[in-house]
C-alpha positions in Angstrom: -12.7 2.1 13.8 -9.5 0.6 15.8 -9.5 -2.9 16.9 -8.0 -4.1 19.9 -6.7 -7.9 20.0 -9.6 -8.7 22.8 -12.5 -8.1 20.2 -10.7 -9.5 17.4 -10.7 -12.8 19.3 -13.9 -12.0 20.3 -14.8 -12.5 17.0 -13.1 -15.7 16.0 -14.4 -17.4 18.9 -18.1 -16.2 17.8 -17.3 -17.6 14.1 -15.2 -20.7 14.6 -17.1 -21.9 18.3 -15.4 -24.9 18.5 -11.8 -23.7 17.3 -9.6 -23.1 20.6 -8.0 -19.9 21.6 -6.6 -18.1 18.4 -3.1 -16.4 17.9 -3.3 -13.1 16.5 -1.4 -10.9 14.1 -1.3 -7.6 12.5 -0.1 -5.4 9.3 -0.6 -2.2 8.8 -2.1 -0.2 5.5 0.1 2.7 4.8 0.5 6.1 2.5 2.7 7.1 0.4 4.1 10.0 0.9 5.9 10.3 -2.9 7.6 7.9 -5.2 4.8 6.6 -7.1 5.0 4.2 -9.5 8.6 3.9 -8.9 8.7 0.9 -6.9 8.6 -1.5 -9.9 10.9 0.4 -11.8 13.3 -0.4 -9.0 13.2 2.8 -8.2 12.7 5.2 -4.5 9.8 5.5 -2.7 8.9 7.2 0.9 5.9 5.0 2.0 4.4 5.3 5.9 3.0 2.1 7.9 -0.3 3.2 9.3 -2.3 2.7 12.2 -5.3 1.7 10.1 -4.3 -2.2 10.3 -5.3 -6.0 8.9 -5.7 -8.2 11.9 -5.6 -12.3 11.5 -6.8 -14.4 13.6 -5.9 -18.4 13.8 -6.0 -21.5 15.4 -5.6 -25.1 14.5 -8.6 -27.2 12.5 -7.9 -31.1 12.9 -9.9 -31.3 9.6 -7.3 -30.4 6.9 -9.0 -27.8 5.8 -7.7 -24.1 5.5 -10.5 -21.8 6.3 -11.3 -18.2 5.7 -13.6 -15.4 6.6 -13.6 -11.8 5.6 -15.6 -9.5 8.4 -15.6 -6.6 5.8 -16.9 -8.4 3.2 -19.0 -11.4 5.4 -17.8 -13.9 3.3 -15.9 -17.3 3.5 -13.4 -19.2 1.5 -11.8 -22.6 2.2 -9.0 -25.0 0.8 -7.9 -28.6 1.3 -4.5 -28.4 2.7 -3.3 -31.0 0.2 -4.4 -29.4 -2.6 -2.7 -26.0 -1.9 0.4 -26.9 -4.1 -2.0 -27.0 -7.0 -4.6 -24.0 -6.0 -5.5 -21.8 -8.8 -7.1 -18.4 -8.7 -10.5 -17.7 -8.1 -10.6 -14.1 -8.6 -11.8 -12.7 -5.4 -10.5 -11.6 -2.3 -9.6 -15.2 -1.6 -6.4 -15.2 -3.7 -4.5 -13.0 -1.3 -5.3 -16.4 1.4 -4.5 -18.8 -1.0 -1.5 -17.1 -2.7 0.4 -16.8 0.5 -0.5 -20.3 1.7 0.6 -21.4 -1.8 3.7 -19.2 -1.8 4.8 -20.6 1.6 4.1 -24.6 0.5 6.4 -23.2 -2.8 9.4 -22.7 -0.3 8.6 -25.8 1.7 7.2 -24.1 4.4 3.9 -26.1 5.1 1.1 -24.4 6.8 -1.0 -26.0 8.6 -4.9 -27.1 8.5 -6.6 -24.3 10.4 -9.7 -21.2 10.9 -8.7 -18.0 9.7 -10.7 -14.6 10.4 -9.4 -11.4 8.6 -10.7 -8.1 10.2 -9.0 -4.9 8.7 -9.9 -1.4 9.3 -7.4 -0.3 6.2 -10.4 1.1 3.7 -10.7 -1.5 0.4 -10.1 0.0 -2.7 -8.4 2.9 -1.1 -4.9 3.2 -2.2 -3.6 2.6 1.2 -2.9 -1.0 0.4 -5.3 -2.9 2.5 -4.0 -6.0 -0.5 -0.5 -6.0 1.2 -1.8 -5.2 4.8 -3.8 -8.2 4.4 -0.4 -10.7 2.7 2.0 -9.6 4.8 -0.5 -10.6 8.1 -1.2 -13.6 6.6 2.6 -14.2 5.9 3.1 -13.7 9.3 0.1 -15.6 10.5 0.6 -18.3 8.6 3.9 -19.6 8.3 4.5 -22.2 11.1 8.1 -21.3 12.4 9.8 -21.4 15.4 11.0 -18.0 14.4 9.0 -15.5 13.3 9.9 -14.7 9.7 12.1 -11.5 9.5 10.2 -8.5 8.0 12.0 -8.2 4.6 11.3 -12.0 4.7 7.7 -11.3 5.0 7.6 -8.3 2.5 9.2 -10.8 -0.5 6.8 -13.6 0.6 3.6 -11.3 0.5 5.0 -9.6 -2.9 6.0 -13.2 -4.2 2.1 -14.6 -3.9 0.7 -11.0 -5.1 2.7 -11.4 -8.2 3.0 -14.5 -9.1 -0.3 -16.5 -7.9 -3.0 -13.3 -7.8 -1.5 -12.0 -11.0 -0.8 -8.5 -9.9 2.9 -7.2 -10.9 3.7 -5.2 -7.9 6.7 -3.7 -6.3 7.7 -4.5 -3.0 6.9 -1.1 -1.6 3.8 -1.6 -0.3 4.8 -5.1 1.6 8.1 -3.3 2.8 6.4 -0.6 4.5 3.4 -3.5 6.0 6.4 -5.4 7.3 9.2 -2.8 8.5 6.7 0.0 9.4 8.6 2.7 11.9 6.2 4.5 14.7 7.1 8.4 14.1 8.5 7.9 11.0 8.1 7.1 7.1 10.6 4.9 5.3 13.4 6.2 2.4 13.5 3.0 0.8 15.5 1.8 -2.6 13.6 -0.6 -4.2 17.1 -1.8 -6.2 19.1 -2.8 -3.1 16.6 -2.6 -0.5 18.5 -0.1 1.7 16.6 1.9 3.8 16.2 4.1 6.8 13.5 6.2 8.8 12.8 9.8 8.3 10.9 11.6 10.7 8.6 14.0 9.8 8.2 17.7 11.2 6.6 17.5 14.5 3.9 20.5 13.4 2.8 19.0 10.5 0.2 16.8 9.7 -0.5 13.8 7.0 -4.3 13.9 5.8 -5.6 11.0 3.7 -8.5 11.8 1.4 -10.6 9.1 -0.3 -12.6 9.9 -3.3 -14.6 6.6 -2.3 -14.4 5.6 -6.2 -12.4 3.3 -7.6 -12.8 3.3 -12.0 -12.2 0.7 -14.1 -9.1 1.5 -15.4 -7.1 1.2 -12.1 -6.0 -2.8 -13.0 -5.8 -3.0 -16.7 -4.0 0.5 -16.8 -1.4 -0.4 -14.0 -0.5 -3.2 -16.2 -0.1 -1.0 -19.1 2.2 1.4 -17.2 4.5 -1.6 -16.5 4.5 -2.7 -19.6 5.5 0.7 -21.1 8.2 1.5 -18.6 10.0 -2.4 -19.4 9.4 -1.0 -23.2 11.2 2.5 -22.6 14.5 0.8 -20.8 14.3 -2.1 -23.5 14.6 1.1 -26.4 17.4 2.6 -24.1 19.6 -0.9 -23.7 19.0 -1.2 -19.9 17.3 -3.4 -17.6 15.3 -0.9 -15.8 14.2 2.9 -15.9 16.1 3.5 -12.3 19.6 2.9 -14.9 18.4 6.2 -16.8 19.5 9.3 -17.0 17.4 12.7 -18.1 20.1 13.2 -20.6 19.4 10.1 -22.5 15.7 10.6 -22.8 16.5 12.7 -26.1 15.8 8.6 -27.9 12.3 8.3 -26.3 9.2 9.8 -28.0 5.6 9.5 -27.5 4.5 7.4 -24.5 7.6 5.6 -23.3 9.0 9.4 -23.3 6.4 11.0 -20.6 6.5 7.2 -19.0 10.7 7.3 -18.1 10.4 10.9 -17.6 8.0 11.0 -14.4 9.9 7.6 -13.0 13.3 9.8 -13.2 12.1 13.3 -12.0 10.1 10.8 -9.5 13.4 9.3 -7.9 14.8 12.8 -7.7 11.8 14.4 -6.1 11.8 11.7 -3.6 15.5 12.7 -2.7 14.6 16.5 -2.5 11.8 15.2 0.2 13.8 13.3 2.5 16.2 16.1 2.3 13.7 18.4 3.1 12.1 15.9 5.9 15.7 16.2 7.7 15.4 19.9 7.4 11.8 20.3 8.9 11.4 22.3 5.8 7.7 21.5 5.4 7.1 24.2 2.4 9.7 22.4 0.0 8.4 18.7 0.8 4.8 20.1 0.0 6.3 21.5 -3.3 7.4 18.1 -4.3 4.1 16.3 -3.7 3.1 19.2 -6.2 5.3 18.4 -8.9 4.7 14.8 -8.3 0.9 15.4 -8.5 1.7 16.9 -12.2 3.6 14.4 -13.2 1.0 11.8 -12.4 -1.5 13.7 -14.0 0.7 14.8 -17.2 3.4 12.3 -17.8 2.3 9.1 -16.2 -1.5 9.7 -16.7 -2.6 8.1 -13.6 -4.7 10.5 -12.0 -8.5 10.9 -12.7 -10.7 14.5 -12.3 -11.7 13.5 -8.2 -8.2 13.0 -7.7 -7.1 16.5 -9.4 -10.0 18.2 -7.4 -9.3 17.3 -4.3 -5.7 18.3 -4.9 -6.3 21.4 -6.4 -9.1 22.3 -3.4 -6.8 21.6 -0.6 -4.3 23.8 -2.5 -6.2 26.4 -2.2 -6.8 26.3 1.9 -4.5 28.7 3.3 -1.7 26.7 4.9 -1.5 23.8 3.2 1.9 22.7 2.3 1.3 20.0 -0.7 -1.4 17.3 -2.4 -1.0 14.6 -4.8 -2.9 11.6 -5.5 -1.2 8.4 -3.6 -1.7 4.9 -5.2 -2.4 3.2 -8.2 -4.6 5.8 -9.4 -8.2 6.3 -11.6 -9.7 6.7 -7.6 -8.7 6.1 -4.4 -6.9 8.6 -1.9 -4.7 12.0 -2.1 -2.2 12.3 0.7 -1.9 16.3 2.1 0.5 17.6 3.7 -1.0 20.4 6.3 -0.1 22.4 9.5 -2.1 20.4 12.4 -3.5 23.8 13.3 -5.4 24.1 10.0 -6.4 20.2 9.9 -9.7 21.2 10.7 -10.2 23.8 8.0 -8.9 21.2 5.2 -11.2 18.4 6.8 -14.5 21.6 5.8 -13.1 22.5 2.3 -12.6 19.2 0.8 -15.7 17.9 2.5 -18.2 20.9 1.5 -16.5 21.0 -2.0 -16.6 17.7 -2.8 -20.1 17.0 -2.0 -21.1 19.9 -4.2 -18.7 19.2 -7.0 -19.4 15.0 -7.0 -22.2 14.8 -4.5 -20.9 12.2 -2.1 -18.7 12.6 0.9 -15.0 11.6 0.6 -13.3 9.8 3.8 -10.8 11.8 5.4 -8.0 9.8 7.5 -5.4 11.5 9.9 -2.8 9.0 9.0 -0.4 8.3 12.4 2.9 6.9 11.4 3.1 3.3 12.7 5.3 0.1 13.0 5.3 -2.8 11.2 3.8 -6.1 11.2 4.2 -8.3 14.8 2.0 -10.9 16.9 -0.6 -9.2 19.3 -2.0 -11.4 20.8 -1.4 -13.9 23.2 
């Protein structure tokens, strides 16, 4: 599944024949650890860059065209340069090309005409944010500096096209941890001042990815709803935001807004209680806060869907795991687990056997490697 910078060019050459020798850049996918839905509430998050990875290749076209092609999906996209001030979306994959060529003509940073092949081995639809893997590469790729562009530079590009030209009202978690990805290590970061630092994980343990390989509906349309009702909970409690709130003043909430500000405040203190537990190499107690934030998903936030609570609840019951919870947007995608690497294997048997029975179809399991952030590899 990996891709080295020699077949990547490989393949440009074999799409674009006449293009000459590409540059080529990378972004990692990466897993969330805990601090889930948080990030857009300005709240903390613990995110890790993986080695599952978007990879861009480009060179120059002398025919003022911007052109595009997806390996995963075989399919192509293209765009007069001149008319990327005033691109709209499409509403395909193509919007995450055009958005960040938009975004970077917004801030006068004109890209130039060229041939662009995307390769990505970060699963779609996974919740391991192959969408910012593949904006903050293109960011990168992209932008025609004689610098490259800093990573929290990156991150707010990629975030600024996601939001405002695909239409998706993300954090900047997921670009953060694309761009300033650690090797060893995930990222404590503060989504209200942007602070950060790496915390390594205990050298016994293992993260496992699991992907329920389904994706429903309600992933979108219900993400937007759960912004919505967080920006209506701190409007009914006079603040900006839900990271300005208390416990103690949830006493005005009821009903929806109430379960909503509830899991984004136990959420920021659960991610505390991790890192703290991180620095410890106190594995059990960081397992029993991917627990409790699994619940609170579930319960308060209402995120998770029934392949997401049985994988979590069958890897809980494998002797030796430390903790499961979904990871994402949720209604599909992955659960992150938190296991001893000398019982990897018997996790990787239960939730495969089980599944199949229970939904009969195989979930993808992922060692997830913690990795660093976006750069250039090749030439």
């Amino acid at each position: 599944m990996a891709r080295t910078p020699a077949e990547i060019v490989d393949k440009f050459r074999r799409r674009y024949p006449t293009s000459g020798m590409p540059s080529v850049f990378r972004a990692p996918g990466r897993v969330n650890l805990i601090g889930e839905h948080t990030d857009y509430n300005l709240g903390l998050v613990l995110p890790m860059a993986l080695d599952l990875a978007c990879f861009v290749a480009t060179a120059p076209s002398p025919d003022g065209w911007l052109r595009a092609y997806s390996e995963q999906l075989a399919q192509g996209a293209q765009w007069r340069i001149d008319d990327l001030a005033s691109a709209v979306p499409r509403g395909d994959w193509s919007d995450r090309v055009a958005g960040v060529a938009w975004e970077l003509t917004r801030r006068g940073m004109f890209p130039q005409a060229q041939n662009v092949l995307i390769d990505s081995t970060v699963p779609l639809g996974s919740g391991l944010s192959s969408s910012a893997a593949l904006g903050v590469s293109l960011a990168l790729a992209l932008s025609d500096t004689d610098e490259p562009l800093a990573p929290l530079d990156l991150a707010k590009l990629a975030q600024a096209a996601e939001t405002d030209f695909v239409g998706v009202p993300c954090g900047i978690m997921d670009q953060f941890a694309a761009a300033h990805g650690v090797a060893g290590a995930g990222l404590l970061l503060d989504c209200r001042s942007l602070e950060w630092r790496a915390v390594k994980l205990p050298a016994d343990v293992a993260v496992i990815a699991a992907n329920t390989m389904v994706k429903h509906e309600l992933n979108v349309s219900a993400y937007r709803t759960r912004v919505e009702e967080c920006g209506h909970a701190a409007r009914e409690l006079g603040v900006a935001n839900l990271r300005e709130v208390t416990l103690d003043s949830l006493q005005r909430l009821s009903g929806v807004e109430l379960k909503r500000a509830r899991h984004i405040i136990t959420e920021n203190a659960r991610v505390k209680e991790f890192a703290a537990a991180a620095d410890a190499g106190d594995g059990a107690r960081m397992g029993r806060m991917m627990q409790d934030s699994h619940a609170s998903l579930r319960d308060d936030y209402e995120v998770s869907c029934a392949e997401l609570d049985f994988l979590v609840e069958t890897a809980m019951a494998v002797p030796g795991v430390l903790g499961a919870r979904m990871t994402g947007g949720g209604f599909g995608g992955c659960t992150v687990n938190l296991v001893p690497k000398n019982e990897v294997e018997n996790l990787r048997a239960a939730l495969t056997s089980q599944y199949v029975r229970r939904f009969g179809h195989l979930p993808e399991l992922y060692e997830c490697r913690p990795a660093a952030g976006a750069s250039q590899v090749f030439p």
